[in-house]
C-alpha positions, -999 to +999 in steps of 0.1 A: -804+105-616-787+078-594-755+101-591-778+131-582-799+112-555-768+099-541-754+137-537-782+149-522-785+119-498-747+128-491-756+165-484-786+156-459-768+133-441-740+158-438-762+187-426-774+160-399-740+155-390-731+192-388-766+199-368-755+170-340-721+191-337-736+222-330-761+209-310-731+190-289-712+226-289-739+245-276-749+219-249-714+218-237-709+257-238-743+268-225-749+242-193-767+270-167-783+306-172-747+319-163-735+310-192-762+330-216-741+357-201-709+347-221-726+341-251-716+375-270-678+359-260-688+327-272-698+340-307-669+363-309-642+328-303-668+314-331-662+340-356-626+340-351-622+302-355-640+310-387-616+332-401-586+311-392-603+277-408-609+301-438-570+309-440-562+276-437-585+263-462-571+289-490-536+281-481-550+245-485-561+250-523-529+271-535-510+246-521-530+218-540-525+236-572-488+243-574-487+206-565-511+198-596-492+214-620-461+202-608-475+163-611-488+172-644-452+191-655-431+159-642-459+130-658-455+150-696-416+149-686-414+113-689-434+107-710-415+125-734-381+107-722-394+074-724-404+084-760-366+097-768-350+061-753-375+041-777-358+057-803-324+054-795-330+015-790-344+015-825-316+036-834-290+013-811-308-023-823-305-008-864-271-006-865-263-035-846-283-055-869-261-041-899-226-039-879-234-082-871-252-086-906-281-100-882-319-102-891-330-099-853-318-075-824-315-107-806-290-120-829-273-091-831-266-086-796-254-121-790-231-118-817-218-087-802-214-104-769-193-132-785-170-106-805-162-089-770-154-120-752-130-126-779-113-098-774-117-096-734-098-131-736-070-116-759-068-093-737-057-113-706-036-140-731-018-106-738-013-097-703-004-132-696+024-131-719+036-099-709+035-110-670+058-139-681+076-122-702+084-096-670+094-130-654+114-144-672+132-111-682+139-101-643+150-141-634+177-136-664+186-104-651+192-114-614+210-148-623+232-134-648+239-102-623+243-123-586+275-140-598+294-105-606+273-078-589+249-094-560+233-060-553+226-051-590+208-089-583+184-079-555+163-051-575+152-075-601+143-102-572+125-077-555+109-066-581+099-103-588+091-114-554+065-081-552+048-097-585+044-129-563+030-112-532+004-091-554-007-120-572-014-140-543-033-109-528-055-107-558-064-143-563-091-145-535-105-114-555-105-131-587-121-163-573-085-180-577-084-179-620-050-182-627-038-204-604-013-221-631+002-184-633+007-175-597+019-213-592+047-206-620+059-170-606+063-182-573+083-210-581+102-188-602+107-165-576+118-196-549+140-209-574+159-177-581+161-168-544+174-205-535+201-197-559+207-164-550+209-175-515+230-203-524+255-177-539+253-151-508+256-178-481+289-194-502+303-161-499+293-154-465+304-189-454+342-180-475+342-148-450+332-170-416+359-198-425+385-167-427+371-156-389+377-188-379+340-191-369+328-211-346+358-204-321+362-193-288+378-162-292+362-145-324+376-111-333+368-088-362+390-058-379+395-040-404+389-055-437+374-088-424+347-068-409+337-051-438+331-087-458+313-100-427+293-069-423+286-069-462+278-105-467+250-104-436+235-072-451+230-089-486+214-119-468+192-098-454+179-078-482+173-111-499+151-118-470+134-086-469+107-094-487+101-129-469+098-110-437+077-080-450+052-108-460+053-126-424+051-093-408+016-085-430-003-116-420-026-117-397-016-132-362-044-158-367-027-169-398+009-172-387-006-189-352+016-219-345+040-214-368+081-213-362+096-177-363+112-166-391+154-171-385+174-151-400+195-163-432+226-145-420+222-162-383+215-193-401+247-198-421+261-190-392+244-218-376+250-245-395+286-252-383+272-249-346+244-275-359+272-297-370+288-300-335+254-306-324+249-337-346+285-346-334+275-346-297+241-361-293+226-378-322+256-401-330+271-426-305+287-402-281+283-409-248+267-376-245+237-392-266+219-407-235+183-408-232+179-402-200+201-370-201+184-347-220+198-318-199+229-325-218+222-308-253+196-284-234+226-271-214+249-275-246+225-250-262+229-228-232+267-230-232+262-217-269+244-189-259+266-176-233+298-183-254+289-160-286+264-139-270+288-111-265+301-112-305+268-109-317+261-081-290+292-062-304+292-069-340+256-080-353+235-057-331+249-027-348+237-041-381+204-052-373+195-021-357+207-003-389+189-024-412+155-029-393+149+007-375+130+021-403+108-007-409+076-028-391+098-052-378+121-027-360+098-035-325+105-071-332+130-086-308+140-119-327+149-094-357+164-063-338+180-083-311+211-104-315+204-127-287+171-135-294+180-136-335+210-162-323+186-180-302+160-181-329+186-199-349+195-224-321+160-237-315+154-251-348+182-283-346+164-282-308+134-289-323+148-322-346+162-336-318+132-337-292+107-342-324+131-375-326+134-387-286+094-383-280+084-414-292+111-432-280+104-419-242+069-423-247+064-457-236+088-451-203+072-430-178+103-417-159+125-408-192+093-392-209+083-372-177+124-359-168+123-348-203+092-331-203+106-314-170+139-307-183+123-289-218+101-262-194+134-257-170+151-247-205+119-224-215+119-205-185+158-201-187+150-190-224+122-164-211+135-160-174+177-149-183+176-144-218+145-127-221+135-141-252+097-138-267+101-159-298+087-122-314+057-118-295+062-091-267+030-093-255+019-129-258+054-139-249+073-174-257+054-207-257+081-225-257+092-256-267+075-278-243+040-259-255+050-272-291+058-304-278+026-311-260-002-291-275+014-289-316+026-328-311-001-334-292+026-349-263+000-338-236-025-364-225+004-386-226+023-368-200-009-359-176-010-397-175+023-407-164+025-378-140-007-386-128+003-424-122+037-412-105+017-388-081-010-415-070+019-440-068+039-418-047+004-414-026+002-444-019+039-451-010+036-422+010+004-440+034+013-471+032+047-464+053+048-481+087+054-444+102+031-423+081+000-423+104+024-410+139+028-374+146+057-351+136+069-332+164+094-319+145+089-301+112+067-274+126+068-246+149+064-261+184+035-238+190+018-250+157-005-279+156+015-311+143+005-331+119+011-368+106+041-378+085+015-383+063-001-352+057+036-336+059+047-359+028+013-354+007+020-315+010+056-317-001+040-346-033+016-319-043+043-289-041+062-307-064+035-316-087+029-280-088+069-272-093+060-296-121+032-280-141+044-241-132+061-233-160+033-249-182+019-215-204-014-232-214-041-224-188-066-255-200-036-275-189-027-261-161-061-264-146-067-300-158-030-309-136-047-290-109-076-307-113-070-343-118-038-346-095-034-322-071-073-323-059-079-356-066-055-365-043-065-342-018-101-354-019-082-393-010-064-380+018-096-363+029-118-395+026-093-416+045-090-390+074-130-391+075-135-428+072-111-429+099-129-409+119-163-429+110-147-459+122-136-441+155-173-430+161-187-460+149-169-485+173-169-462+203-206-459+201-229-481+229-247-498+199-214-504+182-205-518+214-232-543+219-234-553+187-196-559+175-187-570+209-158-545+215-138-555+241-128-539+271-094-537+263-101-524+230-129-492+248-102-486+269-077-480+245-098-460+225-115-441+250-074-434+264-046-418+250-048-444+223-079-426+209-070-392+217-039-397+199-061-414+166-080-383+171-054-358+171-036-372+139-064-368+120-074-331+136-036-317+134-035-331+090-060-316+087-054-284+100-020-283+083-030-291+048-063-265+055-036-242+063-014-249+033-044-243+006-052-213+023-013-204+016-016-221-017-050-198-025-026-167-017+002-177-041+006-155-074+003-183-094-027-196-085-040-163-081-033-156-119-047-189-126-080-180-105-084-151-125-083-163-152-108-190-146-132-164-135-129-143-169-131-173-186-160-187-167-174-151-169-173-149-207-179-188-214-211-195-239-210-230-227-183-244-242-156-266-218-132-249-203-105-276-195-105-306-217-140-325-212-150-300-181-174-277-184-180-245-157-202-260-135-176-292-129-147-270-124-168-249-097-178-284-082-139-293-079-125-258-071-150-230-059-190-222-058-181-187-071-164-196-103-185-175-131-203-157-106-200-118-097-186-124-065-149-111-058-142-138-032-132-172-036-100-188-047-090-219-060-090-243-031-125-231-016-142-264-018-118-284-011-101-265+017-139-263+031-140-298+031-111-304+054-122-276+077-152-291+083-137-326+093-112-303+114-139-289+130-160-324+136-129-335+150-123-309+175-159-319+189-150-354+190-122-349+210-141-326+230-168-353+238-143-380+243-120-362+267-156-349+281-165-386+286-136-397+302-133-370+325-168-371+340-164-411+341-135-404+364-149-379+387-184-400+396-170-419+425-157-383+434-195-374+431-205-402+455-187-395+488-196-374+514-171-356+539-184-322+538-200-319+566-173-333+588-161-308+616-123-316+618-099-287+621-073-297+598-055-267+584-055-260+549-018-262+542-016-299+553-048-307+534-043-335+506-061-341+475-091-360+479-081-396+470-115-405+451-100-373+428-066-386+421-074-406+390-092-379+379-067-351+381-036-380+369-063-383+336-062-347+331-028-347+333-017-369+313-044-359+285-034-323+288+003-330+286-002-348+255-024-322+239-004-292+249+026-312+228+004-319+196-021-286+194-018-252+192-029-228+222-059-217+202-074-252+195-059-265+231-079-237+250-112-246+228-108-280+241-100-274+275-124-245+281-155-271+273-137-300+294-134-272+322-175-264+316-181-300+317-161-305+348-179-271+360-212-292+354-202-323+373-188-306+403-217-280+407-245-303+401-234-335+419-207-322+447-218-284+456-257-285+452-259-320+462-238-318+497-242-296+527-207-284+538-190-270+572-157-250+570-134-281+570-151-297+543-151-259+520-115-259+526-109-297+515-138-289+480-112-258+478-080-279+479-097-304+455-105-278+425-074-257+431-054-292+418-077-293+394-065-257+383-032-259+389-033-295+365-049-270+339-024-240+342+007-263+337-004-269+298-023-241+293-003-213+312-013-192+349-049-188+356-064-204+325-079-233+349-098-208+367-111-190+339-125-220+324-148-224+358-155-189+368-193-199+379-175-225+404-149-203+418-171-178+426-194-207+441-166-213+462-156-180+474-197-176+486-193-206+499-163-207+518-175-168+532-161-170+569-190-168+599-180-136+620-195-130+659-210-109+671-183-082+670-183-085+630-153-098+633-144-137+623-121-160+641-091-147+635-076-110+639-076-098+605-105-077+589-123-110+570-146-082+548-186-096+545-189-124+569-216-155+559-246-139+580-246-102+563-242-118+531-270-144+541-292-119+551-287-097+520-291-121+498-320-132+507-336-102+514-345-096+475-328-097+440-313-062+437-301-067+477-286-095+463-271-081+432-252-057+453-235-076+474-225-102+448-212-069+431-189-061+463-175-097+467-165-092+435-190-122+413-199-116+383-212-147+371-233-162+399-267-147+398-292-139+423-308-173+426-280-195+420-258-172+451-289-182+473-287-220+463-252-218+470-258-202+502-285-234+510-255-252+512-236-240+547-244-263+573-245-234+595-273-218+578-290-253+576-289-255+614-299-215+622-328-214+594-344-251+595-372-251+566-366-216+550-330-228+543-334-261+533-361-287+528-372-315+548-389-349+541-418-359+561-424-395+561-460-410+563-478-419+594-489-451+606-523-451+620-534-467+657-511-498+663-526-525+648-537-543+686-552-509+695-539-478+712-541-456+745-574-439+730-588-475+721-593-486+681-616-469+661-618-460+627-638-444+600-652-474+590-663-503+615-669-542+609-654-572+619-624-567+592-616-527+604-585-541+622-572-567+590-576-530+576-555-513+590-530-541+595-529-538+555-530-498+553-501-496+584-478-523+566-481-501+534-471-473+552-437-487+565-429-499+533-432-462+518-414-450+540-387-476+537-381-461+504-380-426+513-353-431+538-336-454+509-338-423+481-332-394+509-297-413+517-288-415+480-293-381+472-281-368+505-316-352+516-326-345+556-357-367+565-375-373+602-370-406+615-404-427+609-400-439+644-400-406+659-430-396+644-447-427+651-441-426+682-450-389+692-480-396+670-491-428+687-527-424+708-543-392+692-573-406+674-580-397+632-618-390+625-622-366+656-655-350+648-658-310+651-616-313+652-599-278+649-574-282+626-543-256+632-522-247+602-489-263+608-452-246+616-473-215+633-456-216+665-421-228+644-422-200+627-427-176+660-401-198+676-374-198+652-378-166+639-387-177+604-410-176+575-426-203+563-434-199+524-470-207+511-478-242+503-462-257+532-494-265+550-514-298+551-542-291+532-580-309+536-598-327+507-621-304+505-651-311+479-643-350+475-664-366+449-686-396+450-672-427+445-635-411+450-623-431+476-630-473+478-635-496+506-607-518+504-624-544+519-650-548+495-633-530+464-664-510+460-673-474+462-672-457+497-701-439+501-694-405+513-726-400+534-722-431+549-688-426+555-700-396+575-726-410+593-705-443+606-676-418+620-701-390+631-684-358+608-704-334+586-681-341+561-659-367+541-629-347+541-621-347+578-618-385+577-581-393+571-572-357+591-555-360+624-571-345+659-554-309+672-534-331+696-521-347+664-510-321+647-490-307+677-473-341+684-465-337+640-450-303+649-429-312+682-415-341+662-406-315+634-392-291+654-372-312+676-355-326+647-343-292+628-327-278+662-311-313+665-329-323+700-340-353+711-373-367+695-402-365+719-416-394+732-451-414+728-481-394+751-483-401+787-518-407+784 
């Protein structure tokens, strides 16, 4: 009942479901009335969806029974197999049980086991015995045929020596279970190919003592040849299978080992070894320690005495014997003269394995050996073109197994280390290393110390010393921890130095050290341009020298390597102890990075550009210094204006300039003799600004000037120029101050009359007035005719400042060309005047007033005559304004105050600019101005009402009459006429 309630609980809630999704269909097909319209369409797609969900539902059920029927076919299938296996393990476990007479399967089966290990382990004994039976039987068969028929000898060692090789190849496979076995055949083996080779070399040896080997002279014919030929062809068939084994390792496996030599080449060898042993490792005087070269070259002789036999007479062979095997791409097989040197370097070996720790302990025997051994290696690889049998590798050589297999290294980095830093030091601590070599440079190259000069040639060598040197770890740590070491000591001496320069020249250095004078002088003189130069031109040359250095193959292959290294490092070091980012700290930001710029020397080279380029400044500001100290008493005087007539040709320098221009002498002839031109015209074109400065500012802007005292300004910076061209070459002086030549030609522009034509009878071009009146007029009036004289520099408003200058425009324009001071002015005399004493403010005191405000007034003006004459500025006479001003009354009620300079400007023809009125004060506060005596607040209305005015600010204002006695004064004194005297009346 449960099971039918559920089912039709099941099939309501389905027909629910089913309802909701038709409802949901309908809604979404039939949304307005014009959809009704499609509803025959609508129940067409309906139907048809039907059919196809019918299809599908039948294809659905067939497929569900073929699948069925196939589950059911494969689930009766094994059933019926796992029945058949149940009885063939009865079947299986029966007859075990009778075969091991056994109670239990169990038993049975472990029995079984044990009868088949038996017989597994008979097996092998069996194999065992026949293996060594083989042995034995081929060992008898080659010793008892090498004495009568070596050849008939070799098939039975081959065949042994082939047992050996696949026995070792299978033991890894095996897990290494008989070594006992492979231990016996291979010793086997070596002991029959000892005595076989024993037996070939004795022969072959019979055959050299008939050639009369080692002579000079060795020839070969006929019959002699053949034994030779013969005996060296049986030696190497007995080595056949020692090389086919060599030539089948890995090269990870046969890394570090000796090539092999062959035995042929090393019978021969042995006499040669002899005489070795005869020479240099008895009591000869050719046995010296400190002469390694000796055997090295001995070896050498060696090489070029028999190198044509062997060409001639082994060559042949080997190339027959090896062109058909692996090893015939193997040079110290295929060659002669690699095969003979091959055979050479072994005794080599003995006899430097020997003298190492004997040298060890004595740094200059250790390190001329060291250097002698990679002379002989690059001989070896360089003329002989031997590759100790790796072409593309290449030879190590002997001093790599020396110093990385021997371990000879850290030992040698330390004694040439200690020699180079000795040699450093010997090298600054010469009485003459800190003076400048004129002489072993270009003379138009900047020269540097002895110093720097002797460092380059130390580090050179170190290089010469570590070129040859095949590891790159090593190479880098000598690069490292000599060569930059030492140029980071040179570098730190130069810019302590130069701290010490700066530090004891400065005006706090000076106060507080107590330099002298003697001691300023010297180094603000040649003294301390010549300090300065010594450290600019060293470094500049060894700057120069890395930069070379950075562009020499070597250290190019040795930079790229560091970057592929650094490129594909996982973070272990990369030279000894260093990791990437220390070698980038000593040697260049980029190392490991992307970049393809950079080199070796980047950081270092940096380094000494940098103090090159502090040091140029410094001797920029110091010659700066000293030249503008020079010229100020040049700044001080005043001729210009003078009116003499002196001709230009028999004008003389200036004598307040003749210290200057003997300074720049002497400092240019020195620096033209230690710089180049390019660091010699940076100097001297800011010196030239600086002088620009000086001269502009404090002669030509200062100073009004008439045509005698243009021509001497002329005369005076031409000498300058001329000083400048000497060093530097024609017209440099005058490119360095273009702003104050053409300051000069403006200035010295000739007056013409009124014919346009100037004093003379030529055509003089633009006279002073047109250019005057042009330039003035406005900027691009201005522009133009700076643009016909030929200025490019000047612009508008500097031309008309220069213009400011002539002392005949001074005297034709008055105020618009050139400013004048107006002192202050003294009010009645203190006893009373012509109009009688009054003032603003009336009481028993008003005259101790204006005793006190009159005495203030001279003093100010005191000290505006006292500044005016210091900095060369026109001013009107106090007394002439006093005096013309004298009688006209301040505080003159309903006083018309006229705007002055109206009738100058009518008279003169100018135009006053705006601002250059007296102007009231207008709107004056309460309390703004004080009764001095009383110190308390003048009261503005009664202020007023004592002097009778409407208004405060009319009270310190002068009367009409005033005014015009302020202008006569004025006027009088910019047309240069007398001053007018006090009133009549």
């Amino acid at each position: 009942m449960a099971e039918v309630a559920y089912r039709t609980n099941a099939s309501r809630i389905a027909d629910e479901e089913r309802d909701v999704r038709v409802e949901d269909y309908l809604n979404d097909k039939l949304q307005n009335n014009t959809d009704l319209a499609n509803i025959d369409s609508l129940l067409e797609d309906v139907k048809a969806q039907q059919v196809l969900l019918q299809q599908q539902l039948q294809e659905a059920k067939i497929i569900l029974d073929e699948t069925t029927k196939a589950s059911v076919a494969h689930s009766n299938d094994l059933h019926q197999r796992a029945r058949q296996f149940k009885s063939q393990q009865n079947d299986i476990d029966r007859r075990l049980m009778i075969v091991t007479q056994s109670e239990t399967s169990d038993d049975a089966v472990r029995n079984f086991d044990s009868s088949m290990e038996s017989l597994r382990k008979l097996d092998v004994a069996k194999e065992y015995m026949e293996l060594l039976t083989e042995v034995q039987n081929l060992s008898t068969v080659a010793r008892h045929n090498f004495r009568k028929s070596p050849q008939d000898a070799l098939q039975p060692y081959l065949r042994l020596q082939s047992l050996v090789n696949a026995l070792k190849d299978a033991q890894p496979a095996a897990e290494d279970a008989a070594p006992h076995l492979v231990d016996h055949v291979d010793r086997t083996a070596r002991t029959l190919w000892k005595q076989m080779k024993d037996a070939f070399a004795s022969e072959f040896e019979a055959t050299l003592k008939k050639m009369q080997w080692p002579g000079k002279d060795v020839t070969l014919d006929g019959q002699l040849e053949r034994e030779w030929t013969d005996g060296i062809k049986k030696l190497l068939e007995l080595q056949g299978p020692e090389l086919d084994a060599r030539d089948s390792q890995t090269a990870d496996s046969t890394k570090g080992e000796e090539p092999l030599v062959l035995l042929p080449l090393e019978v021969m060898a042995k006499s040669l070894e002899l005489r070795f042993k005869y020479h240099f490792e008895g009591d000869r005087p050719t046995n010296k320690l400190d002469k390694p070269e000796y055997f090295l070259s001995h070896v050498i002789g060696l090489l070029n005495t028999y190198d044509d036999f062997f060409a001639i007479y082994l060559q042949p062979v080997l190339r027959e014997h090896f062109r058909k095997s692996n090893l015939a791409l193997t040079s110290i097989y295929i060659d002669s003269t690699s095969a003979l040197i091959t055979s050479l370097l072994p005794m080599l070996r003995r006899k430097i394995f020997v003298l190492m720790p004997q040298v060890s302990q004595q740094p200059q025997l250790f390190s001329h050996l060291i250097h002698e051994l990679m002379r002989f290696d690059v001989s070896l690889r360089d003329e002989w073109n031997y590759d100790g049998g790796h072409a593309i590798e290449g030879w190590k050589g002997l001093t790599w197994e020396v110093l990385v297999k021997k371990d000879w290294f850290g030992r040698w980095l330390e004694v040439e280390k200690n020699f180079a830093l000795s040699r450093y030091q010997n090298i600054i601590d010469a009485p003459e290393s800190g003076e400048i070599d004129y002489d072993s440079v270009d003379p138009g190259a900047t020269k540097p110390t002895y110093a720097a000069i002797r460092v380059n040639d130390l580090l050179e060598t170190v290089t010469d010393r570590y070129r040859p040197l095949t590891s790159f770890s090593r190479k880098l740590r000598f690069l490292i921890d000599i060569q930059i070491t030492i140029f980071d000591r040179f570098h730190s001496r130069f810019h302590d130095s130069l701290e010490a320069y700066l530090a004891r020249t400065s005006s706090i250095a000076r106060t507080v050290q107590g330099v002298s004078r003697e001691t300023q002088a010297e180094l603000q003189g040649l003294g301390g341009l010549e300090r300065l130069c010594r450290i600019y031109g060293s470094a500049e040359y060894l700057e120069k020298k890395m930069r070379d250095w950075s562009d020499d193959v070597f250290f190019l292959d040795l930079w790229d390597e560091l970057q592929d290294r650094a490129r594909r490092s996982t973070g272990k070091n990369l030279a000894g102890p260093m990791s990437v980012e220390d070698v980038a700290e000593r040697t260049s930001s980029t190392v490991g990075s992307e970049e393809d710029s950079g080199a070796l020397f980047d950081e270092t080279a940096g380094a000494y550009r940098r103090l090159r380029v502090r040091t140029e400044g410094v001797i920029q500001d110091m010659f700066i210094y000293s030249v503008r100290e020079s010229l100020r008493p040049y700044g001080r005087i005043n001729p210009w204006s003078s009116l003499s007539a002196e001709s230009y040709a028999s004008l003389s320098l200036t004598a307040e300039l003749d210290a200057t221009v003997q300074q720049l002498n002497d400092y240019l002839s020195f620096l033209s003799k230690v710089l180049a031109q390019a660091p010699l015209r940076r100097v001297v074109r800011q010196v030239a600004l600086a002088m620009q400065a000086f001269l502009w500012d404090h002669v030509l802007m200062r100073y009004t000037f008439s045509s005698s005292g243009i021509a001497q300004f002329q005369r005076d910076v031409e000498v300058i120029w001329e000083t400048m061209d000497r060093c530097l070459g024609e017209g440099q002086g005058e490119i360095g101050m273009r702003k104050l030549k053409e300051g000069l030609v403006l200035l010295g522009l000739p007056v013409k009359n009124n014919g346009g034509e100037g004093n003379g009878d030529e055509d003089v071009g633009l006279g002073l007035w047109e250019v005057e009146q042009r330039v003035f007029r406005n900027n691009e009036s201005g522009r133009e005719v700076l643009d016909e004289l030929g200025l490019e520099v000047l612009s508008e408003s500097e031309a008309r400042h220069v213009l400011e200058r002539r002392i005949e425009l001074v005297n034709a324009k008055g105020s618009s060309g050139k400013a004048v001071v107006l002192p202050y002015v003294r009010l009645y005399p203190d006893g009373g005047g012509v109009g009688g004493p009054r003032f603003c403010v009336t009481g028993s005191d008003a005259q101790a007033m204006r005793v006190r405000l009159n005495t203030a007034v001279d003093q100010l003006n005191s000290q505006l005559v006292a500044v005016a004459k210091q900095v060369s500025v026109d001013i009107v006479n106090p007394n002439d304004l006093n005096a013309a001003f004298d009688g006209y009354r301040f505080c003159e009620s309903n006083s018309n105050i006229p705007w002055l300079f109206d009738d100058i400007e009518n008279e003169l023809g100018g135009q006053a600019s705006e601002g250059a009125y007296l102007s009231t004060a207008e709107g004056t506060a309460s309390g703004a101005l004080t009764n001095p005596l009383t110190n308390s607040p003048l009261d503005p209305g009664t202020a007023a009402t004592v002097a009778g005015l409407s208004s405060l600010s009319n009270i310190f204002h002068p009367t009409k009459d005033g005014h015009t006695a302020y202008e006569k004064v004025l006027k009088a004194h910019i047309l240069g006429q007398p001053a007018p005297g006090p009133p009549s009346s």
